[in-house]
N, C-alpha and C positions, 0 to 999 in steps of 0.2 A: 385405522379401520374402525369402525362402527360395531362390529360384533365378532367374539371369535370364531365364531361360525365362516368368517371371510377370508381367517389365514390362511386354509387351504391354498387360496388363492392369491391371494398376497403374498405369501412364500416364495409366487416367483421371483418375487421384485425384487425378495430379499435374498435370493439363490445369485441373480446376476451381477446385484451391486458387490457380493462375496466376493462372485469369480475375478472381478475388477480390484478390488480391495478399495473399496469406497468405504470409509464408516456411514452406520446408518442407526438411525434412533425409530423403533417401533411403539405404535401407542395405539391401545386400546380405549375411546374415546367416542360416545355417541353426540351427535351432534343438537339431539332432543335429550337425552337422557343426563348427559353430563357437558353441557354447554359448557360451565368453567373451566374442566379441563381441556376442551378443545382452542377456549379462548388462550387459557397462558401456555400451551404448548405452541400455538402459533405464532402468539405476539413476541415472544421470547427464541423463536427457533433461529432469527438472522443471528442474533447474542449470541448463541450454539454454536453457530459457524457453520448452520445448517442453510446449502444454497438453493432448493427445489423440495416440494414439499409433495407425495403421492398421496393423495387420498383414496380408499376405497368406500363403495358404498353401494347398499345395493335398495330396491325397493324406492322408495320418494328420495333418497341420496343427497340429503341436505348437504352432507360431510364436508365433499371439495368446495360448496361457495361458501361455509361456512367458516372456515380455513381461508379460502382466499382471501374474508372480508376482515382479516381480524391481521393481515400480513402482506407484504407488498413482493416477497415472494415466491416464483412461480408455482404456479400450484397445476399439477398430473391429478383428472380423476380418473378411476377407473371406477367404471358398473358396473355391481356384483351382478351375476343372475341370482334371481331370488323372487320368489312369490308366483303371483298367476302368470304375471306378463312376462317370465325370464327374461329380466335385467331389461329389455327396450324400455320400462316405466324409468328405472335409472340412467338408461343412456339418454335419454329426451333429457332427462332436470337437470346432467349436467352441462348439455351440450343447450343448454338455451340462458344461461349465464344472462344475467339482464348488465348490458352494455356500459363499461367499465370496470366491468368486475371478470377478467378472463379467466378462464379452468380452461387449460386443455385438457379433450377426452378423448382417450383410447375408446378401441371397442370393448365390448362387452367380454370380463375379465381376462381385460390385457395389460395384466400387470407386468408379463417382462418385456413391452412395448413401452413401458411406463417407466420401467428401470432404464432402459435402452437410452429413451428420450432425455430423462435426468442426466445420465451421462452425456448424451451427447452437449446439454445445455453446460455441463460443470467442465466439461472437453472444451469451451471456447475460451477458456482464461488457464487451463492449467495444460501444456506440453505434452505431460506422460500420459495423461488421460486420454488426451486426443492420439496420441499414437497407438496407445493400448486398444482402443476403438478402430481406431483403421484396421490393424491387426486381427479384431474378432470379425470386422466384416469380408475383411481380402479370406479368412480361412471359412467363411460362410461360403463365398461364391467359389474356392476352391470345393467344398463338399459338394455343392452342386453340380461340378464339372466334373468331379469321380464320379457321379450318382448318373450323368449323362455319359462319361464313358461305357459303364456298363450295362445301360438302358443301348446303345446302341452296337455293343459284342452281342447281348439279346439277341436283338434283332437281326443281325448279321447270321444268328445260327438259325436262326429260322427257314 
């Protein structure tokens, strides 16, 4: 992320890769402000054994292509809201990527959509991942079938 002001939001990402038990490396790293370290944290991250890379960033959001252009992988941005334009000025710069250089963007700070998606992408080569993901979504659309059961006792007392 770009600034601490973005952990807030970031958090989530780092809340759900937890609940997974994914390891995850956090860096604070502006993409004007400290170019170097955004350049050796990227070009070094496959080295790491690091497979997806989330960038956050909010306002002009250099961050995720500036990441993506310095590594070959995949790179999650997420746009922070931030400034006049709440995060739509971020969600344009990343989602207009000039062609060959891909950032997938979530919305505007959907960082555990970000985490989501990293796993689902580290879930096509690793077994447990991929089941542990099935697992969270089969008990998603079970919570929703409790949440419709008792949306419809509601309504039945009515």
């Amino acid at each position: 992320m770009g600034s601490d002001s973005d952990f807030p939001i970031m958090k989530k990402a780092v809340d759900v890769l937890k609940e997974f038990g994914v390891e995850y490396e956090v860096l604070l790293a502006s993409a004007h402000r400290t170019p170097a370290a955004v350049r050796d944290f990227a070009s070094g991250a496959e080295e790491r054994g690091i497979s997806v890379i989330i960038a956050g960033a909010g306002m002009a959001a250099h961050l995720p292509g500036v990441v993506a252009s310095f590594t070959t992988l995949p790179v999650i941005g997420v746009p922070l809201e931030s400034g006049s334009l709440k995060g739509m000025d971020a969600l344009l710069a990343i989602v207009q990527m000039p062609s060959g250089m891909p950032v997938a963007t979530m919305a505007v700070n959907g960082a555990k959509n970000a985490a989501l998606l990293a796993l689902q992408i580290g879930a096509v080569s690793d077994p447990a991942l991929a089941a542990k993901y099935k697992a969270y979504r089969e008990d998603m659309a079970n919570q929703v079938m409790e949440k419709n059961k008792k949306i419809q006792e509601a309504v039945q007392a009515l």
